[in-house]
gemmi code that builds the backbone of each chain (N, CA, C; Angstrom):
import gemmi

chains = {
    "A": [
        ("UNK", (2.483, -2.210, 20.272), (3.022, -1.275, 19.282), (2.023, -1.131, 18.149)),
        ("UNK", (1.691, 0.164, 18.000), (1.024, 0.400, 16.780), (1.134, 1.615, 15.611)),
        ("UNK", (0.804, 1.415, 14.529), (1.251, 2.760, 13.526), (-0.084, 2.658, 13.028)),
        ("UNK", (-0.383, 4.389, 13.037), (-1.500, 4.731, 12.537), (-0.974, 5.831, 10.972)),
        ("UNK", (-2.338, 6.189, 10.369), (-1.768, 6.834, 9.019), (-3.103, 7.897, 8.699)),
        ("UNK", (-2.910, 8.588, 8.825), (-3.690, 10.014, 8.625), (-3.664, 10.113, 7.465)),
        ("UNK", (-4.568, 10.286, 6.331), (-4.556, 11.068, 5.320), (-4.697, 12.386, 5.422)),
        ("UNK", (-4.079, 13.199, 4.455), (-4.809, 15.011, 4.060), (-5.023, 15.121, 2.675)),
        ("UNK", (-5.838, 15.867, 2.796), (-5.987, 16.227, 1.333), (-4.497, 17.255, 0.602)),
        ("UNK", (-4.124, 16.755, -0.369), (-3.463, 17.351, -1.199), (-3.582, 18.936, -1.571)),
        ("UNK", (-4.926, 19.143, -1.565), (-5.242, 20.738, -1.528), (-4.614, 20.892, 0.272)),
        ("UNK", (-4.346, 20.631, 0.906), (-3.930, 21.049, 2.116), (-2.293, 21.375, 2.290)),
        ("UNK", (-2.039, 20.892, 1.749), (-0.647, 20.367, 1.276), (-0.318, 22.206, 0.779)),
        ("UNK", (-1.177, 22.451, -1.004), (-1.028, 23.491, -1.459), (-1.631, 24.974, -1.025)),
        ("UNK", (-2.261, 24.827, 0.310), (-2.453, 25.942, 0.946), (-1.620, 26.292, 2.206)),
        ("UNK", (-0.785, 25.480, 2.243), (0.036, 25.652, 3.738), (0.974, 26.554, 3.733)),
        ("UNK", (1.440, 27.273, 4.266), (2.366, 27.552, 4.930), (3.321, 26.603, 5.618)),
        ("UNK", (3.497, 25.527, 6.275), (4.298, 25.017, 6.839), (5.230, 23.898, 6.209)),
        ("UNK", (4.991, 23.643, 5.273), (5.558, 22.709, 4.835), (5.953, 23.054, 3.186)),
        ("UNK", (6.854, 24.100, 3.279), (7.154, 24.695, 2.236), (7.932, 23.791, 1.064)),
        ("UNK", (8.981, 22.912, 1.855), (9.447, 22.532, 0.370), (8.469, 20.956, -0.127)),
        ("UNK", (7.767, 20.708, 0.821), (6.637, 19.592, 0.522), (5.790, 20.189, -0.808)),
        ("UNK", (5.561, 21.378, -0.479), (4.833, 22.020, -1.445), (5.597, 22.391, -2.970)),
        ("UNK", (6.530, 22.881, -2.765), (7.415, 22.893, -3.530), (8.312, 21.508, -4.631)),
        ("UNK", (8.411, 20.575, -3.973), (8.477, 19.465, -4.811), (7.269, 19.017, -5.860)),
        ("UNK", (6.011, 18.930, -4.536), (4.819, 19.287, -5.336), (4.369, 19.473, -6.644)),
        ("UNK", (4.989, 20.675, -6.497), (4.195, 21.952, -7.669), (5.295, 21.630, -8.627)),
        ("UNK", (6.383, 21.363, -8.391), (7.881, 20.946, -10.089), (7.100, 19.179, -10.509)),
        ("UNK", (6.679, 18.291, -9.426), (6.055, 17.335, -9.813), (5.026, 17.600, -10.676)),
        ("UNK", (3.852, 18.061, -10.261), (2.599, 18.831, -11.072), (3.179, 19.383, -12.429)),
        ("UNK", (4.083, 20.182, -12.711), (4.513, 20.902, -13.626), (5.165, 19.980, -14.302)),
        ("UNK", (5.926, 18.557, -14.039), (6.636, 17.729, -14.453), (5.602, 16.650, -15.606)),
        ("UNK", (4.810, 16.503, -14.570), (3.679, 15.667, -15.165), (2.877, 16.509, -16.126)),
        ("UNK", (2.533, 17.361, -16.165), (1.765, 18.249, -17.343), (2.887, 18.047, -18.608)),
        ("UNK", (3.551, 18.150, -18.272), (4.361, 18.565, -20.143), (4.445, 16.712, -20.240)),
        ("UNK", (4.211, 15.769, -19.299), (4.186, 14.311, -19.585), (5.866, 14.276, -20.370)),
        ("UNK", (6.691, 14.058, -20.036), (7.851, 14.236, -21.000), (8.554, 12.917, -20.075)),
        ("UNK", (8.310, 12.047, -18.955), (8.718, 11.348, -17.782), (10.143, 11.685, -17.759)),
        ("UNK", (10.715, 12.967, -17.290), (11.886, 13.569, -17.362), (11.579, 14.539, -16.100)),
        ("UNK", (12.399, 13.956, -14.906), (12.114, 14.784, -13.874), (13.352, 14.971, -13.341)),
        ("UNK", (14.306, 15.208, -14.163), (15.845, 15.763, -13.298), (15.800, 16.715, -13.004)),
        ("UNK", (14.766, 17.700, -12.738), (15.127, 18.993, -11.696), (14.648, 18.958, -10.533)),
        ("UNK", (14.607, 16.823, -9.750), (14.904, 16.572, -8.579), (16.153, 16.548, -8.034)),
        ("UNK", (16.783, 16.193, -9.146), (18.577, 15.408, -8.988), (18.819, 16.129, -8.004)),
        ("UNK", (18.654, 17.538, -8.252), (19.726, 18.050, -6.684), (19.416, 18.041, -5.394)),
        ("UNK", (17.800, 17.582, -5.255), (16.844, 17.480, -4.330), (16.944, 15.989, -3.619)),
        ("UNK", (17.596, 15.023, -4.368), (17.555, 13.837, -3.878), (18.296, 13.246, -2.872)),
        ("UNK", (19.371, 14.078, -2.113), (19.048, 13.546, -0.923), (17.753, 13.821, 0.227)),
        ("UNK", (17.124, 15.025, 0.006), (16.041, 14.431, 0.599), (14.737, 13.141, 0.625)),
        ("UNK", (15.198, 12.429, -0.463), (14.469, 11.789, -1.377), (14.583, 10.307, -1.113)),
        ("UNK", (13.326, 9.448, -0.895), (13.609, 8.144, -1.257), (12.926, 8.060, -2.605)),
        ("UNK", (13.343, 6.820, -3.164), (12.804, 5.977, -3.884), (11.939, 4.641, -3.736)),
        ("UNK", (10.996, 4.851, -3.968), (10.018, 2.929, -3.746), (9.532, 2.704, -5.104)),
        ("UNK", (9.947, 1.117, -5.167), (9.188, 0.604, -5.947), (7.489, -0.154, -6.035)),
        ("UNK", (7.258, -1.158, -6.453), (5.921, -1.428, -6.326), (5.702, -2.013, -4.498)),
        ("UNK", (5.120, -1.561, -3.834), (4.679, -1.900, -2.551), (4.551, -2.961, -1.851)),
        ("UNK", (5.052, -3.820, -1.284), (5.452, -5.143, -1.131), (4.701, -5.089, 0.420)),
        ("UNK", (3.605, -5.449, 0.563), (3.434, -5.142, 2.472), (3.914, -6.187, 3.321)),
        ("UNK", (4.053, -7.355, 2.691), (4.669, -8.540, 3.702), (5.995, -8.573, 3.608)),
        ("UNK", (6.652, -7.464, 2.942), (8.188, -7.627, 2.889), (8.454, -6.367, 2.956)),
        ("UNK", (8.630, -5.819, 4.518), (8.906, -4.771, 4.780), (10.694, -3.766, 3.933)),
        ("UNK", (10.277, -2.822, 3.509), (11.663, -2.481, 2.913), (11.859, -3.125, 1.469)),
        ("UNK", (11.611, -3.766, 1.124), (11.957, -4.779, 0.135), (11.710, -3.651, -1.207)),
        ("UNK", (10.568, -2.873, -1.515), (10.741, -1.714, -2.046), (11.815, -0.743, -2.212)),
        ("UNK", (12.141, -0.038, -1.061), (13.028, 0.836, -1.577), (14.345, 0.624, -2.539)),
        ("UNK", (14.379, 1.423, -3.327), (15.527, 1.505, -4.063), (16.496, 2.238, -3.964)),
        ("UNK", (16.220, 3.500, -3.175), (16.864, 4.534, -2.967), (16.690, 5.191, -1.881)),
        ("UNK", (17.471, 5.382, -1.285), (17.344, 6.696, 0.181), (18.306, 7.439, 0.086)),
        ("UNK", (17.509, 8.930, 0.131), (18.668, 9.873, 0.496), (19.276, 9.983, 1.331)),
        ("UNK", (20.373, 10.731, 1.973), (21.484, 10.985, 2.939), (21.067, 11.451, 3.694)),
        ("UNK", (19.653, 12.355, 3.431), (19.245, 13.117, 4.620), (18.014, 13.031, 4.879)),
        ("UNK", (17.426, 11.950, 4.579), (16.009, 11.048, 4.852), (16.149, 10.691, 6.574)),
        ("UNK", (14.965, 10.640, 6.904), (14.570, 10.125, 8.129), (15.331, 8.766, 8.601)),
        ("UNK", (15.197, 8.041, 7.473), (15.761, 6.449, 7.171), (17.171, 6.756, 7.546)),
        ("UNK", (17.774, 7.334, 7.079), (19.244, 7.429, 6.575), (19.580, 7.889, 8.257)),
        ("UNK", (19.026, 8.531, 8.855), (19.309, 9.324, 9.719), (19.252, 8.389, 11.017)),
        ("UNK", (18.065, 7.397, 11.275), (17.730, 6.216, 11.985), (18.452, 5.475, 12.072)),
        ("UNK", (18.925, 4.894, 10.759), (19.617, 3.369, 10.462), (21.222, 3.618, 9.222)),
        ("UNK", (21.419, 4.709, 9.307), (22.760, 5.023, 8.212), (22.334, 5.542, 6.195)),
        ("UNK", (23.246, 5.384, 5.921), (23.366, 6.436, 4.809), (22.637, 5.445, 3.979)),
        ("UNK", (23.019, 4.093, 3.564), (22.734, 2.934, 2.933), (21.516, 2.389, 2.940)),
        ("UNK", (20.357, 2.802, 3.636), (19.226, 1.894, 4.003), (19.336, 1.059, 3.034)),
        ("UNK", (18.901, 1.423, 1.743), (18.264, 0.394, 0.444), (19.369, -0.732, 1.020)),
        ("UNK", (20.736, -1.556, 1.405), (21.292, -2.381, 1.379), (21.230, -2.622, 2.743)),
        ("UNK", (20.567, -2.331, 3.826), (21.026, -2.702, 4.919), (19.911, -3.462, 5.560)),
        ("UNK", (18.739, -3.760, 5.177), (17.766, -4.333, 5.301), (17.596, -4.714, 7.108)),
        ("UNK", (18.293, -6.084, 6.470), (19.024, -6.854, 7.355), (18.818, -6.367, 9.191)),
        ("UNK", (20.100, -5.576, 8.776), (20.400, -5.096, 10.270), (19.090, -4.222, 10.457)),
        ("UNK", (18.433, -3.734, 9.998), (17.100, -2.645, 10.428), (16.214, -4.014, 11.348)),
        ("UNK", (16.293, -4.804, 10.868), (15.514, -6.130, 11.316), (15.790, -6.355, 12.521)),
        ("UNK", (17.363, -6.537, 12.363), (18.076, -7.133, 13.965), (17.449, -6.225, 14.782)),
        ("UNK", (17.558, -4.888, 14.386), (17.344, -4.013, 15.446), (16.086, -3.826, 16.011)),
        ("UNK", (15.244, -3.567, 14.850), (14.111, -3.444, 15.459), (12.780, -4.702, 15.472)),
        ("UNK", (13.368, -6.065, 14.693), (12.342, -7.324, 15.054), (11.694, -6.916, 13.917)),
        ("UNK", (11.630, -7.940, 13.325), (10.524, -8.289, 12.429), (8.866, -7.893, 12.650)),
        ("UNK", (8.412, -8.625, 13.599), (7.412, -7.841, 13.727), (6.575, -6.418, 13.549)),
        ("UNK", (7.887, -6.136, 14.567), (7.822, -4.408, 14.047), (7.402, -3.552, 12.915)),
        ("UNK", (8.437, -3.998, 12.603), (8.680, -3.564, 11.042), (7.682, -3.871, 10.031)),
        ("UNK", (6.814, -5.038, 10.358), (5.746, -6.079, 9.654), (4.416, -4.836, 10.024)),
        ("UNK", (3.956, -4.935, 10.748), (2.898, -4.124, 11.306), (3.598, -2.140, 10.745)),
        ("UNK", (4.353, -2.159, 11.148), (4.876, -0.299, 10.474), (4.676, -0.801, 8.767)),
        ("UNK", (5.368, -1.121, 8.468), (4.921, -1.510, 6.701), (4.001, -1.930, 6.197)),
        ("UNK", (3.285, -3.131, 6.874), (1.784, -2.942, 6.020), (0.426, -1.812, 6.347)),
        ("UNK", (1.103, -0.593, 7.156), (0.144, 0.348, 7.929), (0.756, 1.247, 6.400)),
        ("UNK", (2.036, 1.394, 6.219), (2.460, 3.187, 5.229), (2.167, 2.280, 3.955)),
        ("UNK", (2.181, 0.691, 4.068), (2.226, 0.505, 2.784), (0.788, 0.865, 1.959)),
        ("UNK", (-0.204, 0.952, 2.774), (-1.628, 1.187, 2.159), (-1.813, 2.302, 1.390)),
        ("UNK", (-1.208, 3.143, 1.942), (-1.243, 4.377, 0.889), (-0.706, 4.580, 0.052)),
        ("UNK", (0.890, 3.770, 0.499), (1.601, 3.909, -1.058), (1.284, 2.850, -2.207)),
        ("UNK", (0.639, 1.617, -1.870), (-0.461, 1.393, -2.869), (-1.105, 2.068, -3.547)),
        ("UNK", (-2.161, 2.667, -2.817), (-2.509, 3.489, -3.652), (-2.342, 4.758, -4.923)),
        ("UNK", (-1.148, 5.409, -4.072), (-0.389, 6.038, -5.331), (-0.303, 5.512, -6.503)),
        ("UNK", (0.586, 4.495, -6.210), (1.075, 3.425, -7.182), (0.051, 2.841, -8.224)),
        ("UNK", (-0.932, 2.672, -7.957), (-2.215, 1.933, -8.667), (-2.721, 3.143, -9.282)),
        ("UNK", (-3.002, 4.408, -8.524), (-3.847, 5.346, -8.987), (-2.876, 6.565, -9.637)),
        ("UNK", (-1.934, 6.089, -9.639), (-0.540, 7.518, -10.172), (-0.862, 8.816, -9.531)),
        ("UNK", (-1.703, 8.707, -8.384), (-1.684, 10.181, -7.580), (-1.003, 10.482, -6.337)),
        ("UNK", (-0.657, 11.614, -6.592), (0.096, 12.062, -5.127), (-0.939, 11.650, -4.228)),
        ("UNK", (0.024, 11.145, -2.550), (-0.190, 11.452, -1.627), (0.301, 11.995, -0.499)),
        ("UNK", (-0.512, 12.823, 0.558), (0.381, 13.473, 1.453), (-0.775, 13.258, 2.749)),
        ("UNK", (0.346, 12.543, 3.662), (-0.389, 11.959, 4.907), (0.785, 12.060, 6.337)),
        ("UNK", (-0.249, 11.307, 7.322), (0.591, 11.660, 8.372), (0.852, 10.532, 9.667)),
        ("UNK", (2.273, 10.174, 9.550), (2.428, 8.890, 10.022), (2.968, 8.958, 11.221)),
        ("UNK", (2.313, 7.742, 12.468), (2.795, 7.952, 13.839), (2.939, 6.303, 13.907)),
        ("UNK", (3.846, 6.013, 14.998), (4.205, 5.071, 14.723), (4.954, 4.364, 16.294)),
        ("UNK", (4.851, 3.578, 17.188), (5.252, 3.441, 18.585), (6.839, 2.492, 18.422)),
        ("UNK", (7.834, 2.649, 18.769), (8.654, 1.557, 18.865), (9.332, 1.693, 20.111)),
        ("UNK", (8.851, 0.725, 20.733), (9.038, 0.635, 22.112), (8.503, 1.855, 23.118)),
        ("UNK", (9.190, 2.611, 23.823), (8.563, 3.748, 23.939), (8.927, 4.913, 23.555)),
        ("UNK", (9.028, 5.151, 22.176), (9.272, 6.107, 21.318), (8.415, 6.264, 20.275)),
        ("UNK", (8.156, 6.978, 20.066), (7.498, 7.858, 19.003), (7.818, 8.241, 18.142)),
        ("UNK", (8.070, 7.678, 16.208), (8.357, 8.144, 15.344), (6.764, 8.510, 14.440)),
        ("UNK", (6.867, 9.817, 14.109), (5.890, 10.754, 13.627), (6.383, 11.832, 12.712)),
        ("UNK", (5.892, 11.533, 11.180), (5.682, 12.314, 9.936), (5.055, 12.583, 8.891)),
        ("UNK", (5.246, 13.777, 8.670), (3.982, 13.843, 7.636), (5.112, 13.623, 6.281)),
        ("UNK", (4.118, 12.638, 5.400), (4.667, 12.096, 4.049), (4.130, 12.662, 2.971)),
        ("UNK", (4.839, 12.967, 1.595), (4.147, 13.126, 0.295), (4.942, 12.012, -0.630)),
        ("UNK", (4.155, 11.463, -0.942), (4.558, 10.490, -2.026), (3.881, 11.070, -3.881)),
        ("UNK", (5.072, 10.936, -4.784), (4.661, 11.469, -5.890), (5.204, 10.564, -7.042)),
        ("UNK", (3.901, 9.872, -7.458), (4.660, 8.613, -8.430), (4.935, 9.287, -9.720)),
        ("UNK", (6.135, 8.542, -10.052), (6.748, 8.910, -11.316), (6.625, 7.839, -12.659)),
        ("UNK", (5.927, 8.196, -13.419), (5.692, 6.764, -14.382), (6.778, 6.807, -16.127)),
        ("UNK", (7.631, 6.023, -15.576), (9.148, 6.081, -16.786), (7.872, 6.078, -17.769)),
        ("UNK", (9.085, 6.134, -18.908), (8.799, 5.982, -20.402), (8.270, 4.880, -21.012)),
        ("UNK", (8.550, 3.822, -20.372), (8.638, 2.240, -20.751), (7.475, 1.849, -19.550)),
        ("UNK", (6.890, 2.427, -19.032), (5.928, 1.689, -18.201), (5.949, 1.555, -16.623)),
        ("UNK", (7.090, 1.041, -16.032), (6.887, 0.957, -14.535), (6.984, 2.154, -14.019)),
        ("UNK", (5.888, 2.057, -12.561), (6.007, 3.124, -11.631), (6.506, 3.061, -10.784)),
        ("UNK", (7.453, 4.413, -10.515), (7.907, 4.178, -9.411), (7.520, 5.431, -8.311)),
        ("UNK", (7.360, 5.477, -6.504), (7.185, 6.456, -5.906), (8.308, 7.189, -5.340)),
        ("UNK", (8.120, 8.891, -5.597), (9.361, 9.659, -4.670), (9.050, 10.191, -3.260)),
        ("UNK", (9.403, 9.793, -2.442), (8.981, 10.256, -1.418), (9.900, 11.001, -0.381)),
        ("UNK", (8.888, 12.114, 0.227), (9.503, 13.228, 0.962), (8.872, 12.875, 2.106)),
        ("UNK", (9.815, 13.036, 3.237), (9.046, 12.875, 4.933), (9.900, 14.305, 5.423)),
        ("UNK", (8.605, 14.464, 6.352), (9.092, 16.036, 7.207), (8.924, 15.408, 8.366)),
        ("UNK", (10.144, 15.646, 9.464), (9.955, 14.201, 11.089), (8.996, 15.917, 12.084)),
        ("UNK", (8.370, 15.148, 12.633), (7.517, 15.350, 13.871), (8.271, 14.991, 15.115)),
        ("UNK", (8.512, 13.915, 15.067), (9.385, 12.781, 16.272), (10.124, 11.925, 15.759)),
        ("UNK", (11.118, 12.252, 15.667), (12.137, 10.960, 15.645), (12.507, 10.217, 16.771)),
        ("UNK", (12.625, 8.612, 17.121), (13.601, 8.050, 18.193), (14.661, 8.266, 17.579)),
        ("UNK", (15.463, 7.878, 19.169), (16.894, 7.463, 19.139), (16.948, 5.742, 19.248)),
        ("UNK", (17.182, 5.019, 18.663), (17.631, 3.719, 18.656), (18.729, 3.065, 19.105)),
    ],
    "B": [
        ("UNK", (19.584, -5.834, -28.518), (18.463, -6.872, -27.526), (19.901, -6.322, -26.554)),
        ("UNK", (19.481, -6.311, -25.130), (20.149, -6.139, -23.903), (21.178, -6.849, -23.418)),
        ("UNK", (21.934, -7.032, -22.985), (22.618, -8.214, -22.754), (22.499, -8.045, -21.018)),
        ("UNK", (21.942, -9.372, -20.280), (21.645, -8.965, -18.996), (21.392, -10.505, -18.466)),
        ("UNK", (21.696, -11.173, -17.417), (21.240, -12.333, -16.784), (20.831, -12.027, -15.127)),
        ("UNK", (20.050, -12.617, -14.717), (19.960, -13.136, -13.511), (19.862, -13.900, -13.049)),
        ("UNK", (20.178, -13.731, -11.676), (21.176, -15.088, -10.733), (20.576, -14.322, -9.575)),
        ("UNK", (20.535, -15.697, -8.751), (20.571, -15.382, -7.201), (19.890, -14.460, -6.867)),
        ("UNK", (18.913, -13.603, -7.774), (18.525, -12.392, -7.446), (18.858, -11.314, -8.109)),
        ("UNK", (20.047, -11.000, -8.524), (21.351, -9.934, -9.153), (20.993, -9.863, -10.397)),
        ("UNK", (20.949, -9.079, -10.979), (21.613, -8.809, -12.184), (22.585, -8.365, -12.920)),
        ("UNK", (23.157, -9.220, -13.911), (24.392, -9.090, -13.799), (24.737, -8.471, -15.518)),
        ("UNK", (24.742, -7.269, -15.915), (25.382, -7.057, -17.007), (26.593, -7.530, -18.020)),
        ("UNK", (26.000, -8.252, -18.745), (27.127, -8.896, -20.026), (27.642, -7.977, -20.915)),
        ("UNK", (29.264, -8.034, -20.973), (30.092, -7.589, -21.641), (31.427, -7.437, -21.347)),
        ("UNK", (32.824, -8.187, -21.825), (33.562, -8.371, -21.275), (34.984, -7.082, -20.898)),
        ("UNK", (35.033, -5.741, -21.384), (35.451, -4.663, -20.831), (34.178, -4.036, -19.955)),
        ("UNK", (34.434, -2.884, -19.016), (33.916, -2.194, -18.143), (32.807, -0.661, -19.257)),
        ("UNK", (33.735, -0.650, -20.421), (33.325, 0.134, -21.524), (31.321, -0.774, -21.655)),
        ("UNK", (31.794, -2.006, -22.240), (30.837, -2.990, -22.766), (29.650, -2.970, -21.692)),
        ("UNK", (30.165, -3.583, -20.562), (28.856, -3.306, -19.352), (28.658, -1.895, -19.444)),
        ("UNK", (29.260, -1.306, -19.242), (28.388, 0.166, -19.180), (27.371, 0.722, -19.569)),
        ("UNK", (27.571, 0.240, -21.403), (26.901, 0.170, -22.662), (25.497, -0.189, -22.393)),
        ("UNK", (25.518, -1.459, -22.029), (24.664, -2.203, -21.988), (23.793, -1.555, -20.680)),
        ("UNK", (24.521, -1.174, -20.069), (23.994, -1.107, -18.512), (22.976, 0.169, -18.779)),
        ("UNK", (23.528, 1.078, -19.852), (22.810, 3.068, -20.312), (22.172, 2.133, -21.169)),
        ("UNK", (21.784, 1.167, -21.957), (21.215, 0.426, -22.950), (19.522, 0.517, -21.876)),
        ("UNK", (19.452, -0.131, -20.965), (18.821, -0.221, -20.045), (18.179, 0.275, -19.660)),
        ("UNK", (19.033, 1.005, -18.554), (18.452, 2.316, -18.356), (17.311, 3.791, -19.189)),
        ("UNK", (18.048, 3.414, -20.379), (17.551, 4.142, -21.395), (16.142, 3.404, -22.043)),
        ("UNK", (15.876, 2.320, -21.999), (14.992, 1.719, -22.423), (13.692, 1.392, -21.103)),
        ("UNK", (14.195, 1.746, -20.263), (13.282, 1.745, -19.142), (12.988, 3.460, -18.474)),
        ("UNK", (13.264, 3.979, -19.248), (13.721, 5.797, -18.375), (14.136, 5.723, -16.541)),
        ("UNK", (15.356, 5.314, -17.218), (15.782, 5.524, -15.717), (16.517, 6.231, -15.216)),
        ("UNK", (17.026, 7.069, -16.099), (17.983, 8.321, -15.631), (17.865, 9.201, -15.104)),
        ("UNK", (16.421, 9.864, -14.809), (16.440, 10.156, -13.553), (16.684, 9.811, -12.165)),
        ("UNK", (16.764, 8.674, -11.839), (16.913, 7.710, -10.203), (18.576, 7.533, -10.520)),
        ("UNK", (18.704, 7.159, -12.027), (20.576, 6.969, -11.683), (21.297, 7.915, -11.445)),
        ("UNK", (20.594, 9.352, -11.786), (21.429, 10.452, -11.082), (21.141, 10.834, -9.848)),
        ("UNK", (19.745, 10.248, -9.236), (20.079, 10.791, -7.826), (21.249, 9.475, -7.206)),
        ("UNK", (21.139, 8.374, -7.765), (22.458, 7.332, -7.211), (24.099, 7.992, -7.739)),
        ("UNK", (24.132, 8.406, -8.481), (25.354, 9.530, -9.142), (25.530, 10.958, -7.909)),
        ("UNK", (24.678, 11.288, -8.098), (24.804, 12.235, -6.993), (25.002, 12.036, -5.404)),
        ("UNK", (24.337, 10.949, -4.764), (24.516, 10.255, -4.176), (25.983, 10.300, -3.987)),
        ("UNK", (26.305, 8.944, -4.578), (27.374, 8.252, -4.397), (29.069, 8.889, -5.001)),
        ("UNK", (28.657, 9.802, -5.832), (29.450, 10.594, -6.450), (29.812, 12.015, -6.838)),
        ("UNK", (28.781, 12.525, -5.959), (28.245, 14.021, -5.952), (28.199, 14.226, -7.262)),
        ("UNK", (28.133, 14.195, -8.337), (27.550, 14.943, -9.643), (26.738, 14.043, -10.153)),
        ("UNK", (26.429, 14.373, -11.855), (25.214, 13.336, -11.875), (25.371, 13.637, -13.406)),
        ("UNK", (26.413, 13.856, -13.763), (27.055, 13.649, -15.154), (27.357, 12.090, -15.303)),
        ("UNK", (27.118, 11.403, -16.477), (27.534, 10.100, -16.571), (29.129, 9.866, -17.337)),
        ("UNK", (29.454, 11.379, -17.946), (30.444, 11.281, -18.793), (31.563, 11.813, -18.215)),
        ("UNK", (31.720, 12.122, -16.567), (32.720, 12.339, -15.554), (33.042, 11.260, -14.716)),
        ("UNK", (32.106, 9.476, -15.320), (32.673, 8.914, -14.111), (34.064, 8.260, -14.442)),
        ("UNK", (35.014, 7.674, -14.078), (36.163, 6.391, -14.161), (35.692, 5.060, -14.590)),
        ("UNK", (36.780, 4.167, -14.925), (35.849, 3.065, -14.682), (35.738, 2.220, -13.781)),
        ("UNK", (36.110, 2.469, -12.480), (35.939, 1.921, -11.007), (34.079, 2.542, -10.676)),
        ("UNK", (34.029, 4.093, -11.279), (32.675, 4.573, -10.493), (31.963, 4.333, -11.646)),
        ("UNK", (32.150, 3.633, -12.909), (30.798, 2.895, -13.794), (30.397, 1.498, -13.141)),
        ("UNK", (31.621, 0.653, -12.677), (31.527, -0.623, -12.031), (30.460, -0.463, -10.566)),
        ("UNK", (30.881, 0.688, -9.968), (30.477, 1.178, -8.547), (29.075, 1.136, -9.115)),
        ("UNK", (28.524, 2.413, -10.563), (27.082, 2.633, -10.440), (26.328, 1.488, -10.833)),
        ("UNK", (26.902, 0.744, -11.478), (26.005, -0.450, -12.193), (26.005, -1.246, -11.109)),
        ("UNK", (26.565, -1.404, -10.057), (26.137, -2.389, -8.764), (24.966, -1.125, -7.944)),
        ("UNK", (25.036, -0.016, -7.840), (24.566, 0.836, -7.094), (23.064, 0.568, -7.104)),
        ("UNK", (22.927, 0.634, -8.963), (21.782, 0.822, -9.678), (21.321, -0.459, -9.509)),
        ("UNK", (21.871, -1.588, -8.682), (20.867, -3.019, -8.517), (19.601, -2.856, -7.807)),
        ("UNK", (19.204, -2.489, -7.394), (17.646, -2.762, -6.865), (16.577, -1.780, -7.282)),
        ("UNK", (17.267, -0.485, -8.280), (16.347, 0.061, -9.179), (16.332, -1.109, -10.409)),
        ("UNK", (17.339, -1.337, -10.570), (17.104, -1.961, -12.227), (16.213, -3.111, -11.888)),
        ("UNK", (16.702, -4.377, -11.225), (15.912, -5.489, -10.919), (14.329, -4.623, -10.776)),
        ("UNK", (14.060, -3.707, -9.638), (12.466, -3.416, -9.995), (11.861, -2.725, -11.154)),
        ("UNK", (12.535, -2.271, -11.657), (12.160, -1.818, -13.301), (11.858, -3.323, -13.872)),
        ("UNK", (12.520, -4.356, -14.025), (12.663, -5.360, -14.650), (11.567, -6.192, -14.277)),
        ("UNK", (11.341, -6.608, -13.221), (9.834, -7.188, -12.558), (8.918, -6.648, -13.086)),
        ("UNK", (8.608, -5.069, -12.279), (7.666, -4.363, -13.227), (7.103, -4.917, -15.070)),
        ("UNK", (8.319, -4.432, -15.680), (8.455, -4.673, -16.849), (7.888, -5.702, -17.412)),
        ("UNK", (8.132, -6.927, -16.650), (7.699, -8.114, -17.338), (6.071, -8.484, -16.569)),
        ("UNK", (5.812, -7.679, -15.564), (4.606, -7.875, -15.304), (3.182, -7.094, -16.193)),
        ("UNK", (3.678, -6.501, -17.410), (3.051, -5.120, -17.940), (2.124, -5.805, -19.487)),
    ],
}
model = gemmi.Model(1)
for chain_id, residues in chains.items():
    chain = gemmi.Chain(chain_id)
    for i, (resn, *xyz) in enumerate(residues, 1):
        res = gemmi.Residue()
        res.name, res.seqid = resn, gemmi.SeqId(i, " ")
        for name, pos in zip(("N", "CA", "C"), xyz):
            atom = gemmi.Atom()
            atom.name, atom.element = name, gemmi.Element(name[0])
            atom.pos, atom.b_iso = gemmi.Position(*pos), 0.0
            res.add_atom(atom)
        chain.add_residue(res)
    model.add_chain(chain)
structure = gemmi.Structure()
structure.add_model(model)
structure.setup_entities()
């Protein structure tokens, strides 16, 4: 089993056609961050597509998220709850797994995190013989008081069934 | 100053009505900007994302909701 991670450039992102509301979160992020005001509630209504991560943990798969939307990839895989269900994601799919998939997406979202820049990449990933594959934008948000945190949007390519 | 302990991991908001935690709990929040993420957990969990429409069963509900944003705000925080 292995997960690989494509980068794109961000200008790719803003010339596409295909990935319209990727682009679109985007550009209210961009516009969010210019006026610097760390006031980004004209996601709120956007957030069930939306996770939340905190600082990047690669040996503790999941241990980040804070938030998943209802209609996230996650949510859709493993139920509405991810952020609390840890656990059972484990039973199901082995530690291992999960160990090797997380320290592969976690590299980039490091980087966000360290460098406060968007990223938008493209993740494939084997579990068992299935194929989960998406392209990600991660867009860190830095509060008022200091910590960062990342929002992230996935568009599925391939989802398994589990 | 906040009123806040942790245990076991948890954090657990001090104040002995549901009014008092609350307080403390937007005390928080507000001092860390977190009101953006508590309304997508409001919306979420409650479809709106007004704080001044919840009960006090769905302030009890968000201040457990809001555990693993707040705890990582709080790490963060003290790592800064």
């Amino acid at each position: 089993m292995s997960t690989t991670c494509t980068a794109f450039k961000i200008a790719d992102l803003e010339q596409s056609y295909l990935n319209e509301k990727a682009r679109f979160f985007y550009n209210m992020w961009r516009r969010q961050s210019k006026n610097n005001t760390c006031d980004f509630q004209e996601f709120v209504p956007f957030s069930p597509d939306l996770i939340v991560l905190g600082k990047p943990k690669s040996k503790d798969p999941m241990a980040n998220l804070v938030f998943s939307g209802e209609k996230t990839i996650g949510a859709q895989l493993f139920g509405q709850n991810l952020e609390k269900t840890s656990a059972q994601v484990y039973a199901k799919l082995g530690q291992g797994t999960l160990k090797n998939y997380s320290e592969t997406v976690s590299i980039a979202q490091n980087d966000s995190f360290e460098n406060c820049e968007p990223v938008f990449d493209y993740i494939s990933s084997e579990f068992g013989d299935q194929i989960l594959a998406y392209e990600r934008l991660l867009l860190p948000f830095k509060t008022k008081a200091g910590p960062v945190f990342l929002v992230g949007y996935s568009m599925p390519v391939s989802v398994p069934s589990f | 100053m906040t009123q806040y302990v942790e245990y076991g991991g948890a954090i657990f908001v001090v104040g002995e009505t549901v009014d008092q935690r609350f307080d403390e709990f937007q005390t928080i929040v507000d001092e860390y900007g977190l009101t953006t993420f508590v309304s997508f957990i409001m919306f979420k969990h409650f479809a709106h994302s007004s704080i001044d429409e919840l009960n006090d069963d769905q302030k009890e509900s968000l201040i457990e909701e809001c555990q693993p944003l707040i705890r990582e705000a709080l790490i963060q925080g003290r790592t800064m």
